[in-house]
MIKE-720440 format. One record per residue (C-alpha): x, y, z. Coordinates in steps of 0.02 Angstrom, whole numbers, plus 50000, padded with zeros to 5 digits. Each point is the difference from the previous one (the first is absolute). Layout:
// MIKE-720440
XYZ ...
END
This chain:
// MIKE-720440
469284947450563 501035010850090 499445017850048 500295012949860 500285013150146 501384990950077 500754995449858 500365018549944 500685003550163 501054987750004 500725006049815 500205018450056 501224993450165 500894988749878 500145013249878 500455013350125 501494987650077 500634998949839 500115018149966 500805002450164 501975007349974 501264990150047 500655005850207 501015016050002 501544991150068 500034988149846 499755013549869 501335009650110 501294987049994 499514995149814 500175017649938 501984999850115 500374985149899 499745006849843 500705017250020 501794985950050 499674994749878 499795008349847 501695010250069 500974983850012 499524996549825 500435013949926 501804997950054 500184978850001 499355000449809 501145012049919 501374993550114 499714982349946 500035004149813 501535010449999 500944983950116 499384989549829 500735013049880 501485001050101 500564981049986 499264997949821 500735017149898 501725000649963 500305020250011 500635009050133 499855019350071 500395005950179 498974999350125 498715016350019 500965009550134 498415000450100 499764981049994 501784998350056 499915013650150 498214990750037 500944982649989 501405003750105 498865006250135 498824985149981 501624987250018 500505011450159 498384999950086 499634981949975 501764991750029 500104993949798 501264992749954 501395010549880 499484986649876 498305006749984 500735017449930 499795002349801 500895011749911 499554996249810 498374995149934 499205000549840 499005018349934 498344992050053 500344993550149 500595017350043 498495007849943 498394985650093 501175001450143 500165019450035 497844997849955 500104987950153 500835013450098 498575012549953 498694992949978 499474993650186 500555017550059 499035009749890 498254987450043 500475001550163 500075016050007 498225002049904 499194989650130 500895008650132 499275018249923 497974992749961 500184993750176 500355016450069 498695009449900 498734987949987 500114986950125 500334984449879 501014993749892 499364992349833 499814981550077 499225008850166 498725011249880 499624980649919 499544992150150 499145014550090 501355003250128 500445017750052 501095007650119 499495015950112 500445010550131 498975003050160 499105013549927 499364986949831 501395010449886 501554993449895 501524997350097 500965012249920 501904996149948 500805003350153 498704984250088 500284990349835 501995001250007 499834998350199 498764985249983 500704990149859 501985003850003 500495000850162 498814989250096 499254988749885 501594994949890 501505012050067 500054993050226 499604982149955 501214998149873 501335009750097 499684989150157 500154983249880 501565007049930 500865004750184 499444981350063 500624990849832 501925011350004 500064998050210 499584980549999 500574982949943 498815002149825 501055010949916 500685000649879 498664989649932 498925009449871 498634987449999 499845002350219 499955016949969 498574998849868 498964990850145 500355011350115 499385015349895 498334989949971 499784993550168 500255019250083 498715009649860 498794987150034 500064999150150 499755021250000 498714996749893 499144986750112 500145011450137 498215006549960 499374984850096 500355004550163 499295018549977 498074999450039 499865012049846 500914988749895 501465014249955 501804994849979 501595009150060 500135008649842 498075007250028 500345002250193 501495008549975 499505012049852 498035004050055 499154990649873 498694987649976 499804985849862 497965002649951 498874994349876 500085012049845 497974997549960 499555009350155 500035016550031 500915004150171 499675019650092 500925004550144 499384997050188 499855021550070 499674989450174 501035000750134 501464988250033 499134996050150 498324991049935 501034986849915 501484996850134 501175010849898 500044985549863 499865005749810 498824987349978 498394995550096 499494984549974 497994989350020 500104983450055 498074997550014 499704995949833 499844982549960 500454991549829 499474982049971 499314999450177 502175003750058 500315017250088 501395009549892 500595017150029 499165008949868 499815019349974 498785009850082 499245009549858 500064994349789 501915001750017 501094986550068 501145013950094 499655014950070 501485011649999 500385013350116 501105018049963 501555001150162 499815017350082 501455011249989 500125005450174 500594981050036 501794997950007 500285016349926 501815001849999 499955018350018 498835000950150 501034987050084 501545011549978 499215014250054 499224991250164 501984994650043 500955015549964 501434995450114 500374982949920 499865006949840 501395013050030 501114985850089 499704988149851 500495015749875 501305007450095 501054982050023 499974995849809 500725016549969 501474998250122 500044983249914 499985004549831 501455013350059 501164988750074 499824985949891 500425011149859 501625007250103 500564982150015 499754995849845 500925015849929 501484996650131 500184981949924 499835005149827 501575012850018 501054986250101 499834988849860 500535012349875 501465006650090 500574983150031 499564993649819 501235017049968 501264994950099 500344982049939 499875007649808 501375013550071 501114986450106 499994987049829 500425014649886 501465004750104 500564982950015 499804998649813 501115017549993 501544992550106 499884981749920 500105006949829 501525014050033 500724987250100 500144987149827 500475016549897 501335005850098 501904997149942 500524995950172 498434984750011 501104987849911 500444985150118 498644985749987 499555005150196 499575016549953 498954993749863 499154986850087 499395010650150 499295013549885 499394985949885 499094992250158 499215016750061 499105002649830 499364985150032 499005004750164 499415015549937 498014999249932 500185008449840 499654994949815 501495012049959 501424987250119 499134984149943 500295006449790 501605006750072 500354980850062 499614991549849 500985012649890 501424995350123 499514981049964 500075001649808 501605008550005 500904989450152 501524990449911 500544996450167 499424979950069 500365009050186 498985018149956 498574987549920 499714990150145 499715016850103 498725007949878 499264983750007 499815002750192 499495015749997 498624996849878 499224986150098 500115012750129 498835013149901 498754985750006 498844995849866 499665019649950 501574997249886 499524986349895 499065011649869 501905006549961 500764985750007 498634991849883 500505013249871 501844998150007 499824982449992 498795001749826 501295011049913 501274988050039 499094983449958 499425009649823 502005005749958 501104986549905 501255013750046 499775000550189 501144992450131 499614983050052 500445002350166 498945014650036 498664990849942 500464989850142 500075010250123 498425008149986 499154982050000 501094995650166 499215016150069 498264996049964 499984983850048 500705004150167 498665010650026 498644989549953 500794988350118 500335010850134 498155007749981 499064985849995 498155001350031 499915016949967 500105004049816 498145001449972 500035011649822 501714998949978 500095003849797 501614987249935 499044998549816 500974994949874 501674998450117 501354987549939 500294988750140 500954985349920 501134991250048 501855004049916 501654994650032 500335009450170 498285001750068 498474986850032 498515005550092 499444990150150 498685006650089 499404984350091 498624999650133 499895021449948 498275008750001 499665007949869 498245003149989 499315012949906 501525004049917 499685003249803 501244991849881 499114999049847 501384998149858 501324996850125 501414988749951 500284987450138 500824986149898 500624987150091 499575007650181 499764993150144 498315001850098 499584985150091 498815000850129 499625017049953 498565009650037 498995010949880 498435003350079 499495004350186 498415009150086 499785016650030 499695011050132 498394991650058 501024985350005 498784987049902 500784992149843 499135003149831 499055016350035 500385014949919 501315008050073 501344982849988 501505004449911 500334988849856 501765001549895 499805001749805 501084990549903 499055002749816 501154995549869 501624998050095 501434989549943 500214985350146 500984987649901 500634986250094 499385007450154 499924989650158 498075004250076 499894983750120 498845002250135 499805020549949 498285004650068 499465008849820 498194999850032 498835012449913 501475007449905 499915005449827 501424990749873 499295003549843 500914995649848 501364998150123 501474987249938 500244988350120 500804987749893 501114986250106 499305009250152 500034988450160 498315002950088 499764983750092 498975000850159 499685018549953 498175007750030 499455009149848 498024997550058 498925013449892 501585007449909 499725008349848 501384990249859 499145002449847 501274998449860 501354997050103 501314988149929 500104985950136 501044987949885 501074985450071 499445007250176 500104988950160 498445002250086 499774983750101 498705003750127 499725016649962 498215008650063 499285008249837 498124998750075 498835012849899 501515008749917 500125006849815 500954990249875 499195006649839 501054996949844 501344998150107 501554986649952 500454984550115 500774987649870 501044988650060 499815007550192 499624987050126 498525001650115 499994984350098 498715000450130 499615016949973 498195009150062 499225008449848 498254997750070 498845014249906 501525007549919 499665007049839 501244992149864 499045004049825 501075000449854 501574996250102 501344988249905 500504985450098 500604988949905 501284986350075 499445005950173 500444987750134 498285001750107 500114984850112 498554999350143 499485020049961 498545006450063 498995007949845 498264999250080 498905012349925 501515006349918 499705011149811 501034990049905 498975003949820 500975001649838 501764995050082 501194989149930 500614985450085 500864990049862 501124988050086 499465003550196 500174990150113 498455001050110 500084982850084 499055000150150 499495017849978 498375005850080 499115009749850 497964995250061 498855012849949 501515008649900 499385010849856 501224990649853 498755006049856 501015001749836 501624995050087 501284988549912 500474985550115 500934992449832 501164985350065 499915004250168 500044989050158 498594999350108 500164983950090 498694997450159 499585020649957 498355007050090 499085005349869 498124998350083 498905012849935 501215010449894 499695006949842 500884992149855 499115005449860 500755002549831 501654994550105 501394993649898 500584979350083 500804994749850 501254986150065 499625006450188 500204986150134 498354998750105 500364983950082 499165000650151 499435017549986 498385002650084 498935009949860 498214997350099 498965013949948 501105008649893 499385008949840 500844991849876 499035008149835 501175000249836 501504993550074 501304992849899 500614983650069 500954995049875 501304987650072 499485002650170 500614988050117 498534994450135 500544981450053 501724992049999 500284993649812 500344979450078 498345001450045 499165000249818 500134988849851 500255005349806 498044998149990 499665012550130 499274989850157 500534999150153 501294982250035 499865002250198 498695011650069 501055014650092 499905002850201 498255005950086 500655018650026 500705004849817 498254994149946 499065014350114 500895012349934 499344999749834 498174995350047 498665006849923 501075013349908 499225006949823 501124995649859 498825002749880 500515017449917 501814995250006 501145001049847 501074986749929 499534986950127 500604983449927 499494981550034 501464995750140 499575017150085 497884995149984 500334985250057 500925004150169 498555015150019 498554987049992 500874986250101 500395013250126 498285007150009 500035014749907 498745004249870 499945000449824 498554997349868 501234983849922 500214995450179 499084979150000 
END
């Protein structure tokens, strides 16, 4: 029997171990990861629900203006996309996302203040943890903010976000995400390579990460017994028969109180008079003339500001007595006077202008404003938008004025191409009439907004209506990208027009010509895209949403992850398309012709396919439930792992009607490759699947319970 002495000993060490706390650096790190993360939730869950609301209720309110001012700056520091911006969302989305907003400031600021005045935070007071100064007191809120803001979170951050803007990684949000992560922990890790295990953050602030069950008093010692450290350390005691650095006395640390006489600013100064009164004396001379520069360059600039306004107002003066006066009456006269308004940089000679322009009967005088307005630059479009409004709304008005202004503003948007970033045309008529046709071909016009323009009949082709800004790097947030919501582009010719990211909702494009053209992550939701040609047109990840293509033709088109739901397609000529991944759910596609299309792992759910053509069609893995195939043609469509619950096949074509007899078997078995395509596909919660169509499923390999 063992010895009864023993064996209590041995239970008091086991018991002991057990009760042993967990290492300070793991209830240190455990207590960070909490205090991330109850922060992170408190913003990510709100967030998340409001994103649900927002795609699944129907009514809409502006954005809070502090969401959108907090938006804006979020797409501007991280290089968003303009796509990213919302400006409507529904009452409770407003109302979980301004608590996102709040909420992680408010707990951080909580944790922030019992940090300061206690020395832990709720998940540090949980896990025994506790912050202190040198003297074993609370930081105090000027530590805390310097501890946790600035070195901890604000310098590692900062240096992440310099290296991801300066470098190849941006604009990449996800690079910058592993940059942030990498830089705080490794500032956090930086404790160990300090033989007092303290971090920057600690180092830099005077504090020390202790255990909150012991009681700590302050070292009245000199700096010199312990080597000037805050901490003096005992390696001689031994642990499990290994030598660790342990405390000398009951508490792991020993912390000592810094004297005030070292590095005392004040004595310092005192000791080196003479630099002191260099150092003062050379700001002040600097703070003198910097401010007499300044002053100097500051009353230059308004002088000359001054001037100019005083040089263009006399100009203005002389062109304007110069049209009024009886002897200005030959067309020379006219036309030099008419020609100086136009260099002049005033609002007052560019309405002047196109007052001239709306009351020019003259083809000669016409042709001269028109110069002269193109002259004035794009500053004189806002007038000329407004003449050209009244005169497009008037039965009454004068055809060829009408003209006129639209010869003047589409020389300028030619002549200014590339710079008519927030140029406002809305709602301008733009069509084409019996003496004027717009061609802007090859023109920039990014970031122009045209929403409600008329451009019937116009032609754009290779156009461009996007480009990068500033920073140069193409779908961040400064880009410019045109508007064209709701305008009238009838007939328009589009071929090869780089329209990429551009919203066109509910525009009519109806007969538009669009072949070649990149639309990739366009917004055309409810646009009317009838009878258009768009052979080979890019449409990757755009917005087609209840939008109208009947009858267009998109042969060898890329719709891969576009979103089509509820669109109406219906005698659509999609030959070889791309529609991988595509949203095609709830459209209608009676009478398509899809032969050849690519529509694997297509979402097709509830989407009527009625008499439409899908001969050798991809449609591996998509989701045809409740889809309509009544009298579709499936021969040699590959349907391998495609969903196929409560689709109506009535009169569905899937092998070549020679092949079968009146008694619904096969006469010839069909070639090795048709036979793949249907193998091992569930039939079995089809509708209206008769004998001839069983019989070609089983024979082929797909399954059905009356398969033999």
């Amino acid at each position: 029997m063992a010895n009864p002495s023993v064996r209590r000993g041995g239970d008091r060490n086991y018991k002991q171990a057990r009760l042993q706390p967990l290492p300070l650096v793991t209830r240190r790190f455990a207590a960070w990861a909490i205090e991330i993360s109850i922060i992170a939730s408190s913003a990510i869950v709100p967030y998340s629900v409001g994103m649900y609301a927002k795609t699944h209720l129907v009514e809409q309110v502006p954005l809070n203006p502090v969401l959108a001012v907090t938006e804006k700056v979020i797409i501007a520091t991280f290089a968003l996309p303009p796509s990213r911006e919302v400006s409507e969302v529904p009452p409770l989305t407003n109302f979980l996302w301004s608590v996102a907003l709040a909420t992680p400031i408010l707990l951080g600021s909580w944790q922030i203040y019992l940090l300061a005045k206690t020395g832990s935070t709720l998940p540090k007071r949980w896990l025994g943890v506790r912050v202190v100064t040198t003297a074993g007191n609370p930081p105090g809120l000027a530590k805390t903010i310097l501890r946790e803001g600035i070195v901890t979170w604000g310098l590692p951050l900062s240096i992440a976000y310099v290296v991801w803007r300066c470098s190849g990684l941006f604009p990449d949000p996800a690079m910058l995400t592993i940059l942030a992560g990498v830089m705080v922990l490794g500032e956090g890790i930086s404790a160990r390579f300090d033989r007092q295990r303290r971090s920057l953050h600690d180092l830099i602030s005077g504090t020390y990460v202790v255990n909150a069950s012991r009681i700590y008093a302050p070292n009245t010692g000199r700096l010199g017994e312990n080597n000037g450290q805050g901490i003096k350390w005992d390696t001689s005691t031994t642990y499990s028969g290994k030598q660790t650095a342990a405390p000398v006395s009951e508490a792991t640390i020993v912390l000592t109180k810094k004297k005030e006489q070292q590095r005392d600013l004040w004595i310092w100064m005192r000791r080196h008079p003479k630099f002191v009164l260099t150092v003062v004396a050379s700001c002040s001379v600097g703070t003198v003339v910097g401010t007499l520069i300044a002053t100097q360059l500051y009353v230059r600039t308004q002088i000359g500001s001054g001037q100019v306004a005083e040089y263009n107002s006399e100009q203005l003066l002389a062109a304007t007595k110069q049209l009024n006066a009886t002897e200005a009456n030959t067309l020379a006269q006219r036309t030099e006077a008419i020609l100086n308004l136009g260099t002049v940089n005033n609002p007052q000679a560019q309405q002047l202008l196109v007052n001239l322009l709306a009351q020019s009967s003259s083809p000669e005088l016409t042709k001269v404003i028109q110069q002269a307005l193109v002259t004035s630059g794009t500053e004189v479009l806002p007038a000329l938008q407004r003449l050209n409004l009244s005169l497009a709304t008037n039965p009454a008005a004068n055809s060829q004025q009408l003209q006129s202004t639209q010869n003047a503003i589409a020389e300028i948007l030619s002549i200014y191409s590339g710079k008519l970033t927030s140029v406002q045309l809305d709602r301008i008529n733009l069509s084409e009439t019996d003496n004027f046709s717009l061609v802007l071909n090859q023109i920039d016009l990014a970031g122009i907004e045209l929403s409600g323009a008329n451009l019937d009949r116009a032609n754009l082709a290779a156009s461009h209506w996007q480009s990068a800004g500033n920073d140069g790097i193409v779908n961040t947030f400064d880009d410019a990208i045109a508007t064209l919501n709701d305008a009238q582009m009838k007939f328009v010719n589009l071929t090869e027009a780089d329209l990429s990211r551009v919203s066109m909702q509910r525009a009519n494009l109806l007969h538009a010509l669009l072949n070649r053209a990149n639309l990739a992550h366009s917004n055309l939701s409810g646009a009317n895209l009838s009878s258009a040609q768009m052979v080979e047109t890019d449409l990757q990840q755009s917005v087609l949403t209840q939008a109208s293509l009947t009858g267009a033709d998109l042969g060898a088109a890329n719709l891969a992850k576009a979103d089509l739901s509820s669109a109406r397609l219906s005698r659509v000529s999609a030959l070889k398309t791309n529609f991988q991944l595509a949203n095609l759910s709830a459209t209608d596609w009676q009478g398509a012709d899809l032969s050849g299309a690519d529509l694997s792992s297509a979402n097709l759910s509830n989407a009527n396919l009625s008499a439409a053509r899908l001969q050798n069609a991809n449609l591996r893995q998509a989701n045809l439930q409740n889809v309509s195939l009544r009298n579709a043609d499936l021969r040699n469509a590959d349907l391998r792992n495609a969903d196929l619950q409560n689709a109506d096949v009535a009169g569905a074509i899937f092998i070549d009607a020679k092949s079968t007899q009146a008694d619904g078997f096969m006469q010839t078995p069909v070639a090795e490759s048709p036979s793949v395509l249907l193998k091992g596909v569930d039939f079995t919660n089809v509708k209206n699947l008769d004998t001839t169509q069983l019989a070609a499923i089983c024979l082929q390999g797909g399954n059905h319970p009356r398969c033999p």
